[in-house]
N, C-alpha and C positions, 0 to 999 in steps of 0.2 A: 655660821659654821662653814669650814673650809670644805669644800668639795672633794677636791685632790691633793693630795702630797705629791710632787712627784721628785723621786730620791733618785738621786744623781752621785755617786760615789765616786771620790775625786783623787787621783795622785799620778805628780808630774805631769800635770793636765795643760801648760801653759801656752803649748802649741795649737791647742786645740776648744777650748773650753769656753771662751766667747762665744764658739758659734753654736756650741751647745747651748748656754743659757741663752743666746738670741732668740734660739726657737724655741724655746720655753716662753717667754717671753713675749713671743710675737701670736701666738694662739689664738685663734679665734674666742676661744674655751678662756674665763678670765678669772674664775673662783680659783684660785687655786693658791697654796702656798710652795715654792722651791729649796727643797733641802738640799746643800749644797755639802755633803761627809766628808769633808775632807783625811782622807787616810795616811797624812803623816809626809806632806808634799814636802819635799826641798828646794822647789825650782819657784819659781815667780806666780803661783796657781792664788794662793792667797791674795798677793797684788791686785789680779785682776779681778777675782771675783767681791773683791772689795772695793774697787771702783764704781759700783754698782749703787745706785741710792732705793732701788725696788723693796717698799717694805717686805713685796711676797717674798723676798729672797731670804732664807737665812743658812750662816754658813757654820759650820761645828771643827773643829780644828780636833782627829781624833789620833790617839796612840796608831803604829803604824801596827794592825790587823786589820786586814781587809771582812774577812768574815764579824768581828765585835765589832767594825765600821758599819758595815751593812745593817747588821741588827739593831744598831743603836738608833738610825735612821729609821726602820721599822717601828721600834717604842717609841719615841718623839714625834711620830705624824700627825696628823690630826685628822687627814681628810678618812673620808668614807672610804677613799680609795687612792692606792699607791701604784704610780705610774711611775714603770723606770725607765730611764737611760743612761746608757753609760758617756763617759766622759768627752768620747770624740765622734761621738752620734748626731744627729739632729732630728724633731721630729719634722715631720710638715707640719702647717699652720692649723690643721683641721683636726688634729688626732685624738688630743683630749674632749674635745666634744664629741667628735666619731663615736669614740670608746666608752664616755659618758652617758650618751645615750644608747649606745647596745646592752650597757649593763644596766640600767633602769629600767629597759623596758624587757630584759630577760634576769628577772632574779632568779634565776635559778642556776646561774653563770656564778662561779665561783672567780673566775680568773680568763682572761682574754686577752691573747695577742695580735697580730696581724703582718702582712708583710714588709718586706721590707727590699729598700733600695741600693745596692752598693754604689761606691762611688771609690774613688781613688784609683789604688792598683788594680782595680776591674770595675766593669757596669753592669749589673745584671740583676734581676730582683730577685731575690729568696721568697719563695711560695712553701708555704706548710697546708698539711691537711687541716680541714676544717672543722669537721664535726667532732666530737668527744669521743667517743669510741675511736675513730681512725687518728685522732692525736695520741691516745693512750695507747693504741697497740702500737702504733710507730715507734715510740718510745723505746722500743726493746732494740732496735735500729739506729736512733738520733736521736737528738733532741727536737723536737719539733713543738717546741715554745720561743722565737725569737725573744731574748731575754732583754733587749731596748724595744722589743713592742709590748712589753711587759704591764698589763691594768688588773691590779686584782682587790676583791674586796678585803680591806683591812679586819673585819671582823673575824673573817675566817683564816686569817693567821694568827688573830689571837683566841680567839674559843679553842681552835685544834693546837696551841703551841707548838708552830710552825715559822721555824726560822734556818737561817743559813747554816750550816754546820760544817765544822772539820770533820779532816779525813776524806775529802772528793776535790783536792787540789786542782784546782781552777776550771773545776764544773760544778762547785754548788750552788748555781741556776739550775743546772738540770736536775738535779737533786732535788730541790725547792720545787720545782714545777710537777715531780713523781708523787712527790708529799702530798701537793694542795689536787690531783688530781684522784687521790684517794679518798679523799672526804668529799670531793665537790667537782662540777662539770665544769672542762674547761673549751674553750672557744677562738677558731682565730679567724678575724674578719678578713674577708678577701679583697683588701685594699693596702696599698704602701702605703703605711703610717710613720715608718723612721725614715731616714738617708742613714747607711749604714757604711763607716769609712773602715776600707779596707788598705792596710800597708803593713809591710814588714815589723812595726816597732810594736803590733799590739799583742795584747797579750796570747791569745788563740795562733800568732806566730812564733814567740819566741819563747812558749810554755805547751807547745803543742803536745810533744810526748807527754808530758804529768797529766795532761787535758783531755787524754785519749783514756790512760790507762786510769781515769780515776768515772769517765764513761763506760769501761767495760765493767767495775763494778758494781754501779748505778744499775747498769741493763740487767747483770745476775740477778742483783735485789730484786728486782720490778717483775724478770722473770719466777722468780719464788712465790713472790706477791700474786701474779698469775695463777699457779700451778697450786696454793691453801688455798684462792676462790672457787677453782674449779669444781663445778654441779652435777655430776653425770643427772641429764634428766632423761633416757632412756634406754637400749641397750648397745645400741652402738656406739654412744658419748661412756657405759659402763666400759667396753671394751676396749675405749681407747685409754680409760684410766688403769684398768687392772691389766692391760697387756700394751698398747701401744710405747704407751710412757715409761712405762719400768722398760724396754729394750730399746726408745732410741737413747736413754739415757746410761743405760749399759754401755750401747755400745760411742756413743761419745766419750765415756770417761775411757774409753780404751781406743781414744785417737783416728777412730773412723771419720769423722768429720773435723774440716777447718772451723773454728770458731764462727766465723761467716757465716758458712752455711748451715752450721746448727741453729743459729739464731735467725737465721730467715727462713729456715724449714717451721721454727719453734711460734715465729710471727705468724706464719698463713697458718698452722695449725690453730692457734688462739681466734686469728680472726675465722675462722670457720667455726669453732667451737662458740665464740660471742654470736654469731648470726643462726646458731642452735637455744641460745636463750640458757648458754650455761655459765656466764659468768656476769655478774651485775654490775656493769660499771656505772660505781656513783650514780 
């Protein structure tokens, strides 16, 4: 049985995409099969990743939708666990064992990512919070799932029917990561597990607006999602329910506050209210 999928979504990739399946490739970690999705390339991406003789590899040539790309890589997997990265990322050599054995010996981990390393037009590593609660509450804030440090147990996308969705143009990663963090605990190791290539051509550059504002919806939902958990368990968590909340939320909808600072006033408020034991996450 295949250990790992790990699904690598492909388009226009031909500048970059060798060094990606390199370090696929080169792993420590050896169970694994390479879904190579291709989303409807034009450029030379097929060529190269067909020069390839690696049974683990296999490559899908799909209609150009990025989102029915991704899912289709999802049903097709086989391992126990799907580890992503994207097309002009790479892991280090150690990552899928890392990740293999954190989530073995914590099944209680639904999904785990870890850091990451830029390289290109900057160096510097991307650190997220780690524990389940301070990734969940963050969320109202970022994303704080590195979506190429991406390992999550396959079962629990398909028991909870959890997959990529329209309508969150070019953030249904984080989207995905708000999902699988409603049903199950999520986890990010505090080790660089990608090299993550930063340059003008990627998407998070030349899609930033649609990326932002399809993030501010993401954070309302999550904040909702929030605000139906909430447990008043005694009277001053009552008082913040029946008067605090109905008036900062009054007076936000009548333009007292920047978006900003509603939503990081609305963050320390939740994480004080979680460390009251009034909201159950997962």
């Amino acid at each position: 049985m295949v250990a790992i999928s790990v699904l690598v979504p492909v388009y226009n990739a031909d500048a970059f995409i060798r060094e990606a399946i390199d370090s696929v490739l080169c792993q420590s970690f050896r169970n694994f099969e390479l879904l190579l999705m291709d989303d409807g390339s034009t450029d030379c991406s097929a060529d190269i990743i067909r020069s390839y003789s690696d049974p683990r590899i296999h490559y899908e040539l799909c209609p150009h939708d990025f989102i029915a790309t991704l899912n289709r890589g999802i049903e097709i997997a086989q391992g126990k666990y799907i580890a992503r990265l994207d097309h002009d990322d790479m892991m280090t050599p150690d990552r899928l064992q890392t990740q293999y054995d954190f989530m073995e010996a914590h099944p209680e981990i639904a999904a785990c990512g870890a850091f990451m390393q830029t390289f290109g037009d900057s160096s510097h590593i991307i650190y997220m919070p780690v524990e389940h609660n301070d990734i969940v509450q963050t969320m109202l804030l970022y994303d704080t799932m590195s979506n190429s440090t991406g390992f999550i147990r396959r079962s629990v996308l398909m028991e909870h029917n959890i997959r990529h969705e329209n309508g969150y143009s070019f953030a249904d990663d984080y989207k995905l990561w708000t999902e699988i963090a409603k049903v199950g605990k999520l986890a990010n190791i505090p080790k660089v597990l990608t090299k993550h290539r930063k340059s003008n051509k990627q998407t998070s550059a030349i899609h930033g607006g649609a990326m932002w504002a399809a993030s501010l919806v993401i954070q309302d939902e999550l904040l909702q999602y929030f605000l139906k958990a909430f447990t008043p368990t005694g009277k001053l968590d009552t008082m913040v329910a029946e008067k605090l909340l109905p008036g900062i939320e009054e007076l936000n909808n009548k333009g007292f506050f920047s978006r900003d600072t509603y939503f990081k006033f609305m963050y320390e408020l939740i994480h004080g209210l979680t460390l009251r034991n009034c909201f159950k996450l997962t």
